[in-house]
Phi, psi and omega in degrees: 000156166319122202265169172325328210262338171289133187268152161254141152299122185299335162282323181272301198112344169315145168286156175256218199249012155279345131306345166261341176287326202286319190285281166357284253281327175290352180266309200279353153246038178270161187291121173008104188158305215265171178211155155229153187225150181238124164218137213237137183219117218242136182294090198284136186023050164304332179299335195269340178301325222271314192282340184248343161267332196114154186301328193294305156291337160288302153325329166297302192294320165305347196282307189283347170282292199334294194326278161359250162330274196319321163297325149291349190244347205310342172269353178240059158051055193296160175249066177288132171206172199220112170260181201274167165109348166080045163228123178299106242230133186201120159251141176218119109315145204133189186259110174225159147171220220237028122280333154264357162281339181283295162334314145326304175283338182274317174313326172326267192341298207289320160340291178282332208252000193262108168007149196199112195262123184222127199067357180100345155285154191238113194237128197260138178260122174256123215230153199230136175237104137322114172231152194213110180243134174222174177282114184304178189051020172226017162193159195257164187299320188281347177274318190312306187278007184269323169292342178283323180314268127050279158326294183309290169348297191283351177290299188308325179287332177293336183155347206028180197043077182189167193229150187209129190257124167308136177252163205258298210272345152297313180290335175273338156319292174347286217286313194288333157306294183349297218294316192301316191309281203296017171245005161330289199286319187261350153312300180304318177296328161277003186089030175253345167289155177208146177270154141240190194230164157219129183251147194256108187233172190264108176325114039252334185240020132080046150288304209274176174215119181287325179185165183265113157307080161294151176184164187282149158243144182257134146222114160301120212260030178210337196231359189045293176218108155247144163323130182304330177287004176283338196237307186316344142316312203291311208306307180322310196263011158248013190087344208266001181308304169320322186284338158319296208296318177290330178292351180270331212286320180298324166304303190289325158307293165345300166294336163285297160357280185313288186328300162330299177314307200265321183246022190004240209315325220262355180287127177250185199301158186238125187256169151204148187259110144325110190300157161324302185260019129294301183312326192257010188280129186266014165278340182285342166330302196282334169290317184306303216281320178297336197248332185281334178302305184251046186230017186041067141249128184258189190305330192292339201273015169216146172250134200237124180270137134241216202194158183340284178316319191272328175273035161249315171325105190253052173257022144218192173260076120348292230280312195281340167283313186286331197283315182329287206288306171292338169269330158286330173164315196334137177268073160335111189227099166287128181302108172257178197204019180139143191297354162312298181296341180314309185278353168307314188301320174258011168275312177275352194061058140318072182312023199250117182292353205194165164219168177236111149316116180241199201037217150324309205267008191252309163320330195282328185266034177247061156221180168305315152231102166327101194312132141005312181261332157298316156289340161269342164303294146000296147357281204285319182275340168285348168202059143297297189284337198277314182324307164299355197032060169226126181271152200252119150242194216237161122263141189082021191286106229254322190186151205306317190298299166312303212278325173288356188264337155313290218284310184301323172261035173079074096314109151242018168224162181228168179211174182137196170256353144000285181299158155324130188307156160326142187211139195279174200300295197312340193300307184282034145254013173277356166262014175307154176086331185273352195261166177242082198303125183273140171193000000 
């Protein structure tokens, strides 16, 4: 236990983690035979206990997580500390291994998951457990609890109230996705996001161009250019998606501005797919209408993608957004994966002229002989959309034998790879003159 000299948490009474290191640091260097396992166990959505009892009753609950652990562990002589961040930290030496460390950790879940009366309420915790068992001499205490981290993460992404065994070669993919999230904000601050185009052109043989597609590029000064789905995922979990998203939003408008200026009518039109938690921002009405103002542009001169899932989400007015926005001039292109979402637009009043096919249902008919039922799902939603007069294009279209095998079943605009590679703003101006605007 914690000698006089040691801080405590004022709330558990625990030590914190330079005291677990100190501790750690003689088991994992005791003799060969032995193993230790360490596991942290981080608490799923203590915020809303915190935010919804109050700080006082958060505090009360931790006390009682501590309690808690310490009675579960009371026979094996544990090594407990509270790091920051509300996650509890158990070191165990001894004969283990991952049937029996899992166990240990399910007791945890079950433990924690059994009611806690606070305030007269009765609040059940639900806990994510990391755990990282080793071999003694074969690791120092900050790696040990930096893999248990690691391990916690992925329990929680997976779903959480649930235990995840470090893997040493999934966890350094992990740990190195971690690393990439949290270089996100300085990327941006330095100038390593960049837009590039794609242009969205008209079927069968992609002379005219409806818009130019913006997005980010990251380029990395160690990992070289990556693609938004490699990092743009990452953003969630560090906050940073709006500041993407405004930032793309912001460049790519800019870079239209100039176009305007200099070739006016013949400047083209510009798209971009809104992340989610932009799109649901209950700020973009106003942000849009500030950037297109102060690049001398009005609403018609831009087109903006989102996608199903975000006009079902209701932790903004997306609908309300859209009307807003589609009655000053703004052009609507929504993503579908298949005719359910197709019906969204007129179930919800969907201001959107056009959709674009994406996924499975665009893929599938990239072989030699396309199955039968995959052309006809496709088939059936184009005119399922002409019955709606919203006209349908593709993403993802690999080669002209795809996009002409689209277009004979009403496709008439495409993207992909097909098409010219991402191209940087001055690059993609060899296509000025060419778009048509779809509306």
């Amino acid at each position: 236990m914690p000698d006089s000299s040691t801080a405590l948490d004022p709330v558990t009474g625990l030590p914190g983690r330079a005291w677990l290191e100190a501790e750690l640091a003689p088991l994992l260097a005791a003799e060969t035979g032995n193993q230790v396992a360490v596991l942290l166990v981080g608490l799923d959505g203590f915020a809303v206990v915190r935010d919804g009892l109050g700080f006082d009753a958060a505090d009360e609950l931790l006390t009682g997580v501590a309690r808690t652990l310490e009675e579960v562990f009371r026979d094996r002589r544990p090594v407990l500390a509270l790091l920051p961040g509300d996650v509890f930290a158990v070191g165990l030496a001894g004969e283990h291994d991952a049937a029996s460390v899992g166990e240990e950790a399910e007791s945890v879940i079950a433990a924690l998951s059994r009611p806690s009366y606070v305030d007269g309420v009765g609040v059940g915790v639900s806990a994510s457990v990391g755990v990282f068992l080793v071999d003694t001499q074969k690791a120092l205490p900050a790696e040990a609890i930096r893999s248990a981290q690691v391990a916690l993460r992925r329990a929680k992404e997976l779903g959480q109230t649930r235990w995840v065994l470090f893997d040493p070669v999934a966890g350094h993919a992990d740990a190195e996705r971690y690393r990439l999230a949290c270089g996100i904000a300085g990327a941006l601050e330095s100038g390593e996001m960049a837009v590039v185009y794609r242009p969205h052109v008209v079927l069968p043989d992609g002379e005219i161009i409806t818009s130019l597609n913006a997005a980010l590029r990251w380029r990395h000064p160690e990992l070289g250019e990556l693609r938004p789905e490699e990092f743009s995922p990452l953003a969630e979990t560090t906050g940073m998606t709006v500041a993407l998203g405004r930032h793309l939003l912001t460049e790519t408008l800019r870079t239209a501005g100039e176009w305007r200026a200099r070739f006016g009518d013949d400047a083209p039109m510009v798209c971009l797919t809104l992340p989610r938690r932009m799109a649901i921002d209950g700020d973009l009405v106003r942000f849009v209408g500030q950037e297109l103002d102060r690049n001398g542009l009005a609403h018609r001169h831009l087109m903006l993608c989102t996608d199903g899932p975000s006009l079902l989400d209701d932790r903004g007015d997306l609908l309300g957004s859209l009307g807003e926005l589609a009655r000053a001039g703004v052009v609507f292109i929504v993503n579908v994966t298949g005719l359910p979402e197709l019906e969204l637009l007129p179930a919800l009043d969907v201001p959107a002229p056009a959709v674009m096919l994406t996924g499975a249902i665009i893929d599938a008919l990239e072989v030699d002989d396309p199955p039968e039922r995959a052309v006809r799902a496709i088939r059936q939603l184009v005119e399922r959309a002409e019955e709606l007069g919203i006209k349908v294009g593709a993403r993802g279209v690999l080669s002209q034998e795809h996009a002409e095998l689209l277009f004979g079943i009403g496709v008439v605009v495409a993207s992909g790879p097909y098409l010219p590679t991402y191209a940087t703003g001055a690059e993609a101006e060899t296509w000025v003159g060419r778009n048509f605007p779809m509306g």
